[in-house]
Each structure stands twice: as structure tokens, then as C-alpha cells.
C-alpha positions as CSV (number, residue, x, y, z in Angstrom):
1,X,62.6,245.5,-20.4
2,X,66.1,245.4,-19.2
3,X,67.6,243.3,-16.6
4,X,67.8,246.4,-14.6
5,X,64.3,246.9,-14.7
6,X,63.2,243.6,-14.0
7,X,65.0,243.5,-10.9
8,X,63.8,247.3,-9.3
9,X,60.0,246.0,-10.2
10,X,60.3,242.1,-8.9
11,X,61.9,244.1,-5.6
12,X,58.4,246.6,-5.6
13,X,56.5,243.7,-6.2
14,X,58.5,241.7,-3.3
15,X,57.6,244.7,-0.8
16,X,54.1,245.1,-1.9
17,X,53.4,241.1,-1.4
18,X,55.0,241.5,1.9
19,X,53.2,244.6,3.4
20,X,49.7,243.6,2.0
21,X,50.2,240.2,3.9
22,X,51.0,241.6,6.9
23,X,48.5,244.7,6.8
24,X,46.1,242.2,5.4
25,X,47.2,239.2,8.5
26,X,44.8,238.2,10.6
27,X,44.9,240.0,14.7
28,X,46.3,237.3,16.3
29,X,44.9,238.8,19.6
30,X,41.6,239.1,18.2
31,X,40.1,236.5,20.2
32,X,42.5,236.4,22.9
33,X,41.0,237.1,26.9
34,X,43.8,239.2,28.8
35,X,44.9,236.8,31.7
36,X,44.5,238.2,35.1
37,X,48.2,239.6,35.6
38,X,49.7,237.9,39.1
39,X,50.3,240.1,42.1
40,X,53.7,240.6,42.6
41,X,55.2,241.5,45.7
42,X,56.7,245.0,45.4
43,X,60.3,244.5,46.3
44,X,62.7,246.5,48.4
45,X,65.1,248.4,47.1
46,X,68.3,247.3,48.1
47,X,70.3,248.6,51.1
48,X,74.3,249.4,50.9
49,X,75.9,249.2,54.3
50,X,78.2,251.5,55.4
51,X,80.9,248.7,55.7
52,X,79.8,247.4,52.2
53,X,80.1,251.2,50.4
54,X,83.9,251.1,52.2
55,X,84.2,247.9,50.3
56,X,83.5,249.0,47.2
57,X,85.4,251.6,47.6
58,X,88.2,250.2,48.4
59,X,87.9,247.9,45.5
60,X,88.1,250.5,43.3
61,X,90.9,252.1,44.9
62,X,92.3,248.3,44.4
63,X,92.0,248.6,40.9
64,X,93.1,252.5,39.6
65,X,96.2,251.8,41.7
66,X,96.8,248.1,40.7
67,X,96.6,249.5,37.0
68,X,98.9,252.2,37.5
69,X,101.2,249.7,39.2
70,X,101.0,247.4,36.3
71,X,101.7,249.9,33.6
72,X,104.7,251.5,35.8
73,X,105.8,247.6,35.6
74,X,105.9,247.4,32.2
75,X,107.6,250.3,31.4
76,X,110.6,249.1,33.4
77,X,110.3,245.8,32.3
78,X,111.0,247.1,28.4
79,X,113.9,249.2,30.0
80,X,115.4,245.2,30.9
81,X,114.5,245.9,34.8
82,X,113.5,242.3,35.2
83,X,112.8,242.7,38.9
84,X,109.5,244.1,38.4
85,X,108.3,240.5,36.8
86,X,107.0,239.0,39.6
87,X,105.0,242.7,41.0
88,X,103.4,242.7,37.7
89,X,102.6,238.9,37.5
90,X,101.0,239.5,41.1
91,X,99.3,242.7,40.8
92,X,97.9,241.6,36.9
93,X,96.1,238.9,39.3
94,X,94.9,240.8,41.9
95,X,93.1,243.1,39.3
96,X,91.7,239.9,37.4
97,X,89.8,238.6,40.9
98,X,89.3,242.3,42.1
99,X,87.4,243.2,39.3
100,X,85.0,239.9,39.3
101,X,84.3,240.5,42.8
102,X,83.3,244.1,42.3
103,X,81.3,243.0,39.3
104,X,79.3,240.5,41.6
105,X,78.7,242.6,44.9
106,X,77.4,245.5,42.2
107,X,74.9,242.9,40.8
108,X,73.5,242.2,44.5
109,X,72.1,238.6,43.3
110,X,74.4,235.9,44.6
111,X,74.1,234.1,47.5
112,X,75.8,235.5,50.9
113,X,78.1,232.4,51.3
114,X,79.7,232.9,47.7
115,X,80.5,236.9,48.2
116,X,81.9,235.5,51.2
117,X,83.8,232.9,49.7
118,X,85.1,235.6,46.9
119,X,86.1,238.1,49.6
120,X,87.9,236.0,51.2
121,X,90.2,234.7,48.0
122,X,90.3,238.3,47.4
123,X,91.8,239.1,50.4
124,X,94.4,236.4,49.8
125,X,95.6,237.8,46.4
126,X,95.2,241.5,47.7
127,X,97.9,240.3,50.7
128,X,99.8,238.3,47.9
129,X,100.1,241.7,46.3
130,X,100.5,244.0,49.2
131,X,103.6,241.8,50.0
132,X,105.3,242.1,46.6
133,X,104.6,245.5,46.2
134,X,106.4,246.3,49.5
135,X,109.2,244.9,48.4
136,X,109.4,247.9,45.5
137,X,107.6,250.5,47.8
138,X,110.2,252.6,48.9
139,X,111.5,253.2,44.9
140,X,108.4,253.0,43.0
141,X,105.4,255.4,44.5
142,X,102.7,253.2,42.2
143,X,104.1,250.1,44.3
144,X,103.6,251.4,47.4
145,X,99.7,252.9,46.8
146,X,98.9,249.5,45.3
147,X,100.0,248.0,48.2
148,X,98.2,250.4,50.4
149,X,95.2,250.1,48.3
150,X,95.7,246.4,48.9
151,X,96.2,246.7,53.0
152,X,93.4,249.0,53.2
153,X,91.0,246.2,50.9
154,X,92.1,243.4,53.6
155,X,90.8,245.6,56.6
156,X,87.5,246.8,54.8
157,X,86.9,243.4,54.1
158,X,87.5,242.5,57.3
159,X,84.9,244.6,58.6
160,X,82.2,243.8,56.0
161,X,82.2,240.3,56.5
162,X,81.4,240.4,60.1
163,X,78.2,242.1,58.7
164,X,77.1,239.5,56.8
């Protein structure tokens, strides 16, 4: 027998050991009583406002326009247009505590007084931006939808939390 040989059979022999003892294992459920499942409370679906839906969307709008604003930055940045530093810097943060926002409200689990607290510093860095990408807005079309995207977040907002 080769070393070859020796090897494929130990490896059968492995497998076989290993299947018998688990077709050949004891039911571990074989003496166990099913407990008596707990009624649950069958839970309502949750409900999207018509204030939080223009919140979301507006979030979103946030977002594809903050990217595009971003990206546009960059590109005149590597030209040597150092103006745009600052728009970038401010819009690159605005996306970072957009997007954690959105990701909470979509999960629907946290508490009423943190969404609140997360809107609000939301709103701050969506005015932050809006203001820095006015400044660009009348050369630069992605500056001025970010900061209309921005504006239209703060009023949205605005309206949602009185809801809540």
C-alpha cells in the first residue's frame, strides 16, 4: 500500500466513523415534552405618516444630490480649484449623518426622543451644508440641488417632528 492509498482509505474510514455515529446517535428529543408555546400578541404593522414618507424622501433626495455634489467637488479639486474644499468637507458630513439617520427611521425601533434628537443634528448639518453650497450655487448646478435638497430636508423635518 502506498502513501496515497493510505490516505484516500483513512479519509473513507474518517467519513464512515462519522456518519455511523451520527446515524447511529441517540434522538436527543426522544424524551423531550413540547412546552406549551407562549401567546404572543400579534403586533401591528407599522404605520408611515404622510410627514414621515416626505422625510424619507427628502433624505434621499439629501443624499443622490449630496453625492453628486461631492464628486463634482472632487473633480475641480484635482483641476487645483481649491475653493470647493470646504463644500466638499461639509457636504461629505452631511451625507455621513444623513445616511445614519435614514438607516435608523427605516429600522422603526429606537425610541421617539433619539429620532428626535438625530433630526434635529441633521437639520444642523443639512443648514451647515445648504449654506456652503449657496455660496457655489449660481456656478455649479450640483451645488445648488444639494442645497435645495438640504432646504427642503430642514422644512420636512420641520413638519415631521411636530408629529411626534
Amino acid at each position: 500500500m502506498n502513501r496515497r492509498d493510505l490516505i484516500a482509505g483513512s479519509g473513507a474510514v474518517l467519513v464512515g466513523a462519522a456518519m455511523s455515529g451520527t446515524l447511529l446517535a441517540e434522538d436527543p428529543h426522544k424524551d423531550h415534552k413540547h412546552h406549551k408555546h407562549h401567546k404572543h400578541k400579534k403586533a401591528k404593522p407599522r404605520v408611515i405618516s404622510k410627514q414621515e414618507k416626505a422625510v424619507f424622501a427628502s433624505l434621499e433626495d439629501c443624499l443622490s444630490t449630496g453625492k453628486l455634489c461631492v464628486s463634482h467637488c472632487m473633480r475641480l479639486i484635482e483641476v487645483g480649484d481649491t475653493a470647493m474644499l470646504e463644500c466638499q468637507r461639509v457636504v461629505m458630513d452631511m451625507i455621513a449623518v444623513t445616511e445614519s439617520l435614514q438607516t435608523v427611521m427605516g429600522y422603526g425601533s429606537a425610541k421617539k426622543s433619539r429620532i428626535k434628537s438625530l433630526i434635529k443634528a441633521c437639520q444642523e448639518f443639512c443648514l451647515d451644508c445648504e449654506k456652503e453650497c449657496k455660496k457655489h450655487a449660481d456656478h455649479h448646478k450640483e451645488c445648488a440641488d444639494c442645497a435645495k435638497a438640504c432646504r427642503d430636508y430642514a422644512k420636512a423635518s420641520a413638519s415631521y417632528l411636530k408629529t411626534i
